[in-house]
N, CA, C and O of each residue as an XYZ file, in Angstrom:
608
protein
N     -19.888     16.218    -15.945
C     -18.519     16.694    -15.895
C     -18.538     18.207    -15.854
O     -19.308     18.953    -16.458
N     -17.776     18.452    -15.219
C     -17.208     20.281    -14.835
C     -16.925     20.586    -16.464
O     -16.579     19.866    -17.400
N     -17.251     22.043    -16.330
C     -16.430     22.958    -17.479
C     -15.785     23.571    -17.286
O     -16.377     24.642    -17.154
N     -14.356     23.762    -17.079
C     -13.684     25.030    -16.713
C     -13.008     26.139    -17.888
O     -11.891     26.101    -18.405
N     -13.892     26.919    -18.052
C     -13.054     28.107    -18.143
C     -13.798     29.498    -17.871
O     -14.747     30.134    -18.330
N     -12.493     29.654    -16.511
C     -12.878     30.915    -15.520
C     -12.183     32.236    -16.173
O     -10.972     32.454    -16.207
N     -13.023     32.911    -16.587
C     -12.167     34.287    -17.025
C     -12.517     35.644    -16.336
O     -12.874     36.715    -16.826
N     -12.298     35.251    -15.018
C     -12.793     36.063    -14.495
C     -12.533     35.698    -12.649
O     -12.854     34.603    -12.187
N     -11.893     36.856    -11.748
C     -11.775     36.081    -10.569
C     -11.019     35.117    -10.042
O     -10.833     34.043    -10.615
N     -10.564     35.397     -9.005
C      -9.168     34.562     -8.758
C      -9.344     33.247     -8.944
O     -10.481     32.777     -8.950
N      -8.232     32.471     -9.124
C      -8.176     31.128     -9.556
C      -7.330     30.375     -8.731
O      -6.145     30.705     -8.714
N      -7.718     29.375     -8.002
C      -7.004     28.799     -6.963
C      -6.910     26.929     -7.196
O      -7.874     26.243     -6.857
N      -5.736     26.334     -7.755
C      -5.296     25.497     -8.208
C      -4.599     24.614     -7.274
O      -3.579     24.929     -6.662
N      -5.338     23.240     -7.181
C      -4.505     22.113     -6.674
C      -4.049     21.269     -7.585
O      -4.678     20.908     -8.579
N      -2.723     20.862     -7.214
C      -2.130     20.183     -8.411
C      -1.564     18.846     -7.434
O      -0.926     18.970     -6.389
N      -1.942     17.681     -8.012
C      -1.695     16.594     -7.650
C       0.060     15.818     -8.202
O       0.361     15.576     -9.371
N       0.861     15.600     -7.105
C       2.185     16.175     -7.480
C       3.200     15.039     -6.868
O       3.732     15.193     -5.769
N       3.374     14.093     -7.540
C       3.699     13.060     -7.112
C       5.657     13.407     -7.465
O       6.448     12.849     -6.705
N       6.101     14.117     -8.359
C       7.242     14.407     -8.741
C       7.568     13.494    -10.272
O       8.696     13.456    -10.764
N       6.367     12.800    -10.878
C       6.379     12.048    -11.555
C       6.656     12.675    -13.491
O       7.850     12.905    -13.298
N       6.542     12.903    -14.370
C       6.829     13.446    -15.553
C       5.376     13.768    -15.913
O       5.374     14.810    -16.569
N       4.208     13.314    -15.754
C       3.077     13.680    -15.824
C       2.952     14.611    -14.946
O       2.812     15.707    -15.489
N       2.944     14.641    -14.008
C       2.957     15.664    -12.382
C       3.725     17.007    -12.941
O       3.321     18.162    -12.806
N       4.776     16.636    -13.516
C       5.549     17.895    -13.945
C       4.677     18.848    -14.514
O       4.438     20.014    -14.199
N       4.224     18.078    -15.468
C       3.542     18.564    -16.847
C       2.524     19.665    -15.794
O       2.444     20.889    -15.694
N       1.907     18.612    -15.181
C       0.630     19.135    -14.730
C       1.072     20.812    -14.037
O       0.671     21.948    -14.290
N       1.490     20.579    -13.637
C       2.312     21.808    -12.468
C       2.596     22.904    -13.420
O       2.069     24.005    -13.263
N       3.585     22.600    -14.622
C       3.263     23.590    -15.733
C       2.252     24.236    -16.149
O       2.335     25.421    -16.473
N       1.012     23.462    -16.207
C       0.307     23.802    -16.779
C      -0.519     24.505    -15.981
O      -1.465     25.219    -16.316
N       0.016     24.189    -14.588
C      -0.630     25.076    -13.698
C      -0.717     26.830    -13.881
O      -1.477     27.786    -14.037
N       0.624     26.422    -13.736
C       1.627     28.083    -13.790
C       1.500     28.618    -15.134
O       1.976     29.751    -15.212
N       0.923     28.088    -16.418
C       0.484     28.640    -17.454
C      -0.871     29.291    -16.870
O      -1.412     30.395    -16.941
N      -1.082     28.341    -16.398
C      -3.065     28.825    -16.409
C      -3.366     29.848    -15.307
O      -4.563     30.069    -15.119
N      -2.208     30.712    -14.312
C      -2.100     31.541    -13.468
C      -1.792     32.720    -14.315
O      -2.347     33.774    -14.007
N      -0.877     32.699    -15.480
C      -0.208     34.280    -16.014
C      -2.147     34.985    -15.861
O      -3.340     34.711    -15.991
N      -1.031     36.137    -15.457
C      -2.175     37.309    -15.025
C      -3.414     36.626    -14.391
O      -4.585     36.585    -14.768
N      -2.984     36.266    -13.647
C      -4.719     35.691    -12.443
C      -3.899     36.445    -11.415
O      -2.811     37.018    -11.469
N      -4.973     36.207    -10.271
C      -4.926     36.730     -8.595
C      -5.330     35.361     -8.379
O      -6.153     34.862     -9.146
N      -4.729     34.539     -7.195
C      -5.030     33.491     -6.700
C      -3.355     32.473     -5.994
O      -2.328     32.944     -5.506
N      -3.757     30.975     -6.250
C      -2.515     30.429     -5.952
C      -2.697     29.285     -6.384
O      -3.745     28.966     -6.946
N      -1.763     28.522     -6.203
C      -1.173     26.918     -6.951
C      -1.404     26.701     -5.330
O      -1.367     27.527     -4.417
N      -1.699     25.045     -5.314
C      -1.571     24.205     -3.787
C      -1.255     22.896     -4.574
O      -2.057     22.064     -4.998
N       0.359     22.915     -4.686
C       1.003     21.554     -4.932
C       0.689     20.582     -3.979
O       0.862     20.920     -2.808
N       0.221     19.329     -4.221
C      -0.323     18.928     -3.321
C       0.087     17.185     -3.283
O      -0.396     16.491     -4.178
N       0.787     16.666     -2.456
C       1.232     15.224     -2.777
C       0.951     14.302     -1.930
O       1.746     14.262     -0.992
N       0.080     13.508     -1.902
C      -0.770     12.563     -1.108
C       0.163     11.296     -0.829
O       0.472     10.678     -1.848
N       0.591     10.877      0.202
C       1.140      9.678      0.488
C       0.287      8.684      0.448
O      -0.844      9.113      0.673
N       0.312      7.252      0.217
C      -1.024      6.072     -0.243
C      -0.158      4.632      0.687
O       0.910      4.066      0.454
N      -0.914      4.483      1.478
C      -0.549      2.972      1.620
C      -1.530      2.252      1.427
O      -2.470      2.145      2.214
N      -1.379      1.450     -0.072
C      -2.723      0.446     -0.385
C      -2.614     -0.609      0.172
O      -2.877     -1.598     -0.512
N      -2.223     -0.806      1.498
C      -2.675     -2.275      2.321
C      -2.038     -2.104      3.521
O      -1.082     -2.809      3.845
N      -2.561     -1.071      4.337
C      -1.946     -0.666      5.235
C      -2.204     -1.630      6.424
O      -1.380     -1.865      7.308
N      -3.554     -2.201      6.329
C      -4.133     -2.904      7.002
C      -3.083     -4.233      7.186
O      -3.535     -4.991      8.045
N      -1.873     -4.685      6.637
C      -1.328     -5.931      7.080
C      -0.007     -6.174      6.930
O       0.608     -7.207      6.665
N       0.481     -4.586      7.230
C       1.445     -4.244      8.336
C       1.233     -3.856      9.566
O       0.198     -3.432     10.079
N       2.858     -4.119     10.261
C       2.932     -4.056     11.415
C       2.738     -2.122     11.767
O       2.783     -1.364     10.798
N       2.557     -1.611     13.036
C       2.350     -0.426     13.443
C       3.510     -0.456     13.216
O       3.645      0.518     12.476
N       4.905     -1.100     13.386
C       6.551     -0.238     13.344
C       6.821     -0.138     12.181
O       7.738      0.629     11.890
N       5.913     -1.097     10.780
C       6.530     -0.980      9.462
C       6.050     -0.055      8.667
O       6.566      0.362      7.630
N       4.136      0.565      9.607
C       3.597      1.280      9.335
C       4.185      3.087      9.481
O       3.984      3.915      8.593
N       4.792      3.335     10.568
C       5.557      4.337     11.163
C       6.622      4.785     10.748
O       6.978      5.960     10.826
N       7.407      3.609     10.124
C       8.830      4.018      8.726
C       7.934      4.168      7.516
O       8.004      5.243      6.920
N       7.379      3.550      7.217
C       6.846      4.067      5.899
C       6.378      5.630      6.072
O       6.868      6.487      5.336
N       5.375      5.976      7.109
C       5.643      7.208      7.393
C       6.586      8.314      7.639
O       6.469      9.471      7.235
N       7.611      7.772      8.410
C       8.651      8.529      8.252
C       9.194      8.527      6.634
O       9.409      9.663      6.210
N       9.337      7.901      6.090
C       9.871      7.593      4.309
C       8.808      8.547      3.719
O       9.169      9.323      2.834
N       7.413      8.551      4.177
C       6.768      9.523      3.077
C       7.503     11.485      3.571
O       7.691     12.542      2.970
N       7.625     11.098      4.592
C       7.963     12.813      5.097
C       8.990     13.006      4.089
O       9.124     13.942      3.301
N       9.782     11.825      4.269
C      10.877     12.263      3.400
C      10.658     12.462      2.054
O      11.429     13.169      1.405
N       9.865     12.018      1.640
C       9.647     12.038      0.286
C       8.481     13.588     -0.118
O       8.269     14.087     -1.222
N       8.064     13.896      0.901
C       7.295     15.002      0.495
C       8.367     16.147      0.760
O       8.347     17.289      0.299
N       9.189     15.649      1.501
C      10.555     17.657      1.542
C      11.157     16.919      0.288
O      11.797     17.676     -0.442
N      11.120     16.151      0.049
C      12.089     16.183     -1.447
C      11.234     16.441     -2.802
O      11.771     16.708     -3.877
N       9.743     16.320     -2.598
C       8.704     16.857     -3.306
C       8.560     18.270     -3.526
O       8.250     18.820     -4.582
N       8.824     18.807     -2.397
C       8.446     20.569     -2.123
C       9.697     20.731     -2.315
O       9.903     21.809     -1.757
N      10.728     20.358     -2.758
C      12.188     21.166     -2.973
C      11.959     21.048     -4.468
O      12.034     22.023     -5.216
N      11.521     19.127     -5.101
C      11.233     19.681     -6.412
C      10.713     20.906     -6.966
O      11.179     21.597     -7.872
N       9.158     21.142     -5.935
C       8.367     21.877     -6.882
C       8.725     23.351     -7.077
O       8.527     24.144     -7.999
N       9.730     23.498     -5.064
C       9.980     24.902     -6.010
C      10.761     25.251     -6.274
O      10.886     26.471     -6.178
N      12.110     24.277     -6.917
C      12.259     24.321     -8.296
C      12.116     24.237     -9.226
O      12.883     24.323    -10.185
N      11.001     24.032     -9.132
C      10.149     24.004    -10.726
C       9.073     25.379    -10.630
O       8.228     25.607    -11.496
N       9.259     26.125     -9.560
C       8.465     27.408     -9.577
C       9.283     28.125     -9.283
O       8.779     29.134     -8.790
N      10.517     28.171     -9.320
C      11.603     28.915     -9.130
C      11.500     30.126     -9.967
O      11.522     29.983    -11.189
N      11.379     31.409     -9.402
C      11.494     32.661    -10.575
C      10.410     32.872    -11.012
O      10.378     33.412    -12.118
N       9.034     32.521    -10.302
C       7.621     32.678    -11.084
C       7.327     33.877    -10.107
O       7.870     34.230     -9.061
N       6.521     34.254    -10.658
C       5.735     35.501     -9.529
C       4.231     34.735     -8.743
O       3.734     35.165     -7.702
N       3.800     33.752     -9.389
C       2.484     32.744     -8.919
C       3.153     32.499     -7.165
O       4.283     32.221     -6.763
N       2.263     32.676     -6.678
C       1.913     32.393     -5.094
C       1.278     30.770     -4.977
O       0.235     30.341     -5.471
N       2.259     30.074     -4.174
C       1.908     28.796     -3.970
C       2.070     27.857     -2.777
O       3.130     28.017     -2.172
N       1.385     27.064     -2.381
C       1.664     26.423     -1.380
C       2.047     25.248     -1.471
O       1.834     24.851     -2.616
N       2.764     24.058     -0.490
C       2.654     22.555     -0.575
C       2.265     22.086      0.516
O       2.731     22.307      1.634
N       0.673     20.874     -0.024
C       0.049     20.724      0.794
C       0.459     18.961      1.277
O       0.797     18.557      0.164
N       0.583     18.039      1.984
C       0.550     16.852      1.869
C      -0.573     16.002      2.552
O      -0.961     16.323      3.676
N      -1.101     14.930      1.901
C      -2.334     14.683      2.795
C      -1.724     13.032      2.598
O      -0.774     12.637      1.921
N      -2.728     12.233      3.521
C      -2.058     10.653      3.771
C      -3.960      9.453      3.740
O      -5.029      9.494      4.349
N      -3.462      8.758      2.863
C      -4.786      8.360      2.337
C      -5.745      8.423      0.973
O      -5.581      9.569      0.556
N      -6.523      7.840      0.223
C      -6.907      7.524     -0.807
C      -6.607      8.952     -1.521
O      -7.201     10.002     -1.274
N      -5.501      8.754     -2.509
C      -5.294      9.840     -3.253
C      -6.433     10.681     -3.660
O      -6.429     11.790     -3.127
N      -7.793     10.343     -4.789
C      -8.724     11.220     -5.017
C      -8.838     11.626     -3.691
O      -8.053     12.436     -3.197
N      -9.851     11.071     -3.020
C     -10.462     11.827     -1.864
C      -9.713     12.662     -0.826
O     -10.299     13.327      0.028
N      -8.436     12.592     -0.943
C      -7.644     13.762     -0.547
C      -7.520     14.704     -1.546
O      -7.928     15.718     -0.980
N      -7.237     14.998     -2.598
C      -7.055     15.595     -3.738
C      -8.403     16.378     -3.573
O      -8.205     17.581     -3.405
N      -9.688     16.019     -3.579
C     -10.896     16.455     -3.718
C     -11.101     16.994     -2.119
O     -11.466     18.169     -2.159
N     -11.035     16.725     -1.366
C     -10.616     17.527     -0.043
C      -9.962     18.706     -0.090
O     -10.375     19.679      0.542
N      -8.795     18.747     -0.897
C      -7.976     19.533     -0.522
C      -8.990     20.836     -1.352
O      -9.382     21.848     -0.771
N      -9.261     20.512     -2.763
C      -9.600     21.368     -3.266
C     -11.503     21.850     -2.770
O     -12.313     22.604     -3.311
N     -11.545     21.374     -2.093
C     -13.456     21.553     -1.323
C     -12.762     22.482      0.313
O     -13.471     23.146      1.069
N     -11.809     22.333      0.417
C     -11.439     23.019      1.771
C     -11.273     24.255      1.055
O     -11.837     25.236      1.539
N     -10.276     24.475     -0.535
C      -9.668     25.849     -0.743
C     -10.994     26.442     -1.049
O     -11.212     27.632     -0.821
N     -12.017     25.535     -1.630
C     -13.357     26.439     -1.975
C     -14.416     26.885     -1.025
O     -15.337     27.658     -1.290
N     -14.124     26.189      0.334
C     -14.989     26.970      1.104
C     -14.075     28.240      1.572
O     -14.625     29.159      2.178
N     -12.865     28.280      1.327
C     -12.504     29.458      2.128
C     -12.604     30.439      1.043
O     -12.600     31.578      1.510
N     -12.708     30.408     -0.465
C     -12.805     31.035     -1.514
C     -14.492     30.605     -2.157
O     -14.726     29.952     -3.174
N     -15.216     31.040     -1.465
C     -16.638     30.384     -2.441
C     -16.885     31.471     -3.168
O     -17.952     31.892     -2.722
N     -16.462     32.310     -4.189
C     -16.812     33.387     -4.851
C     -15.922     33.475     -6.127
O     -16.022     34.324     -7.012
N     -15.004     32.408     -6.059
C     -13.575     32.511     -6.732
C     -13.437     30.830     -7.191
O     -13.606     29.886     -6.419
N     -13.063     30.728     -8.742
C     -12.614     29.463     -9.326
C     -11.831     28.587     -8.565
O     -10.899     29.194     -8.037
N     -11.852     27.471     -8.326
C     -11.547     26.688     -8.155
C     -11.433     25.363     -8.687
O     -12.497     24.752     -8.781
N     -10.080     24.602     -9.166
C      -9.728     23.300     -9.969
C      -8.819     22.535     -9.554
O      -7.996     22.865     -8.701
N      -8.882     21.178    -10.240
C      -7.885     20.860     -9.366
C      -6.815     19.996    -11.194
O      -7.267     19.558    -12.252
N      -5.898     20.089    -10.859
C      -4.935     19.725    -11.921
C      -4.285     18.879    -11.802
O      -3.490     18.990    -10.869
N      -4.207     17.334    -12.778
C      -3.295     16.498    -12.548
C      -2.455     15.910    -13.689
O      -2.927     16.311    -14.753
N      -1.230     14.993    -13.910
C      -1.522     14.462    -15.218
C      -1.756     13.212    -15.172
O      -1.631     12.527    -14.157
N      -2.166     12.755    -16.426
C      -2.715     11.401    -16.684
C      -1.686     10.160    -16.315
O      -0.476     10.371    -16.227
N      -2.126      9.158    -16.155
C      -1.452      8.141    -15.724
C      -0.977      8.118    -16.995
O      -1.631      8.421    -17.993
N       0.521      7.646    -16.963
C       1.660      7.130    -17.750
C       1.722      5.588    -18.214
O       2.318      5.189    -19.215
N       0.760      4.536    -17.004
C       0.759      3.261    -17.467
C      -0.593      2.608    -18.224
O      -1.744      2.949    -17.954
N      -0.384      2.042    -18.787
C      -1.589      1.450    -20.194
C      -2.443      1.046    -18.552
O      -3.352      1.811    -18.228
N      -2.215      0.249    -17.914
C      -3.224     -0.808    -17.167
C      -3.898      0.581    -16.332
O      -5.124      0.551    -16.447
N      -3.477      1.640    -15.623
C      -4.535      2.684    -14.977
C      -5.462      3.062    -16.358
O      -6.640      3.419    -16.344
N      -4.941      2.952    -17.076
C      -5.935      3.946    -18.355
C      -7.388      2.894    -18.454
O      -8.526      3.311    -18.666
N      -7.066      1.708    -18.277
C      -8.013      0.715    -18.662
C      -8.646      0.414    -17.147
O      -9.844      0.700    -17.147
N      -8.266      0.009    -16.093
C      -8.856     -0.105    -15.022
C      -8.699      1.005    -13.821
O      -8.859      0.787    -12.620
N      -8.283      2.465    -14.553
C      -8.977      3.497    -13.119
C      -7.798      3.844    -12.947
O      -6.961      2.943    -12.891
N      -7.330      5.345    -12.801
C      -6.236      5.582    -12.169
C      -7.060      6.577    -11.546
O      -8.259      6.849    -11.607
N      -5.498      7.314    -10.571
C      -6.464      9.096     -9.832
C      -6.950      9.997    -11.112
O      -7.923     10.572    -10.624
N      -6.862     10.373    -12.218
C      -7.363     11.160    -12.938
C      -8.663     10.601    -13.651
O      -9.407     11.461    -14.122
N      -9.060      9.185    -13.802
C     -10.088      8.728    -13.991
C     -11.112      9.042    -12.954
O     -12.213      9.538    -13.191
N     -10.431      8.548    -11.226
C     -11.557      8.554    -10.886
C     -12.092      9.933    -10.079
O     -13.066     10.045     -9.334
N     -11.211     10.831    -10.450
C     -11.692     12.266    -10.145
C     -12.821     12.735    -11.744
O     -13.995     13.088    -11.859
N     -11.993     12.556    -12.465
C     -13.005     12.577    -13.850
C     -14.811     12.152    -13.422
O     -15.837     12.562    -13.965
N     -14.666     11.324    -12.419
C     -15.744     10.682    -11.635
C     -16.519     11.420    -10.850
O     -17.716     11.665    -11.001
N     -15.582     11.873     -9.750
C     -16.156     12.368     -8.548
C     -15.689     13.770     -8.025
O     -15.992     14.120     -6.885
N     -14.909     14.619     -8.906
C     -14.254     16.132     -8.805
C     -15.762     16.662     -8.608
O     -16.678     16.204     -9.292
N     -15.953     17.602     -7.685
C     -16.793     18.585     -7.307
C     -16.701     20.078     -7.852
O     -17.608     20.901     -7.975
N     -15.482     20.180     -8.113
C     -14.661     21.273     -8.725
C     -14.373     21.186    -10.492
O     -14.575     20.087    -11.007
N     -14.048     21.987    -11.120
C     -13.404     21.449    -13.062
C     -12.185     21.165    -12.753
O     -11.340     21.805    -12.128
N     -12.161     19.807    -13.410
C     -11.193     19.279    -13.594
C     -10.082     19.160    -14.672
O     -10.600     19.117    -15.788
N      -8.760     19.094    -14.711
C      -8.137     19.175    -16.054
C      -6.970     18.155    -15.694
O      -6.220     18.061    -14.722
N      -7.135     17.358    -16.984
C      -6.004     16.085    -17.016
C      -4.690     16.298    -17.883
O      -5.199     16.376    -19.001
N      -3.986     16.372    -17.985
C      -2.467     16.981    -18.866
C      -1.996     15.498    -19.393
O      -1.658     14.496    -18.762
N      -2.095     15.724    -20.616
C      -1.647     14.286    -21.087
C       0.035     14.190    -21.401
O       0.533     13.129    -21.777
């Protein structure tokens, strides 16, 4: 497991950002962990279809259209929830197995920053059954390349 604490050198944060009350948290805790850094937040909200395989291409294509929608209503959350910060941030959306987008996103910000911290931030699943059989913060706990931090 990663150790993070960078005191030193910009700090460049993906936050996994579903709009959920954990997600919130996480995002906070983002923008805590920026006062006085150089760097940025990359809110980042992964659309998932876990059985994409047995739908139709037209039921597949609204659901897509439904995630667009759901990611401008994501990025209006977040920046209102970064409303009035001085932190520099982006929103990123990716489509496909939440970790391995999540861990993408944050292996792309580190090759363009390989000299400079890099983490990625989420919060913990909210339901008893991910805690026991695997949610995204378990299985980055797993396979994060980067330090990881879970917001309970």
């Amino acid at each position: 497991m990663n150790t993070f604490t960078p005191s030193t050198g910009n700090l460049y944060l993906v936050v996994g950002y579903d709009g959920s009350a954990p997600a919130v948290r996480a995002l906070d805790t983002a923008v805590s962990l920026m006062r006085d850094r150089e760097g940025s937040i990359e809110v980042f909200y992964v659309a998932h279809l876990s059985s994409a395989e047995m739908l139709s291409p037209d039921a597949i294509a609204e659901m897509e259209g439904s995630f667009d929608e759901i990611a401008r209503d994501l990025r209006e959350q977040a920046a209102e929830q970064l409303g009035g910060r001085e932190e520099r941030w982006t929103f990123g959306r990716g489509q496909g197995p939440i970790t391995g987008d999540l861990i993408a996103a944050a292996e792309r910000i580190r090759a363009a920053h390989p000299d400079d911290n890099v983490a990625i931030v989420v919060g913990s699943s909210s339901q008893a059954t991910h805690r026991l059989l695997g949610s995204v913060a378990v299985n980055l706990a797993r396979h994060a390349p980067v330090p990881l931090l879970i917001v309970p």
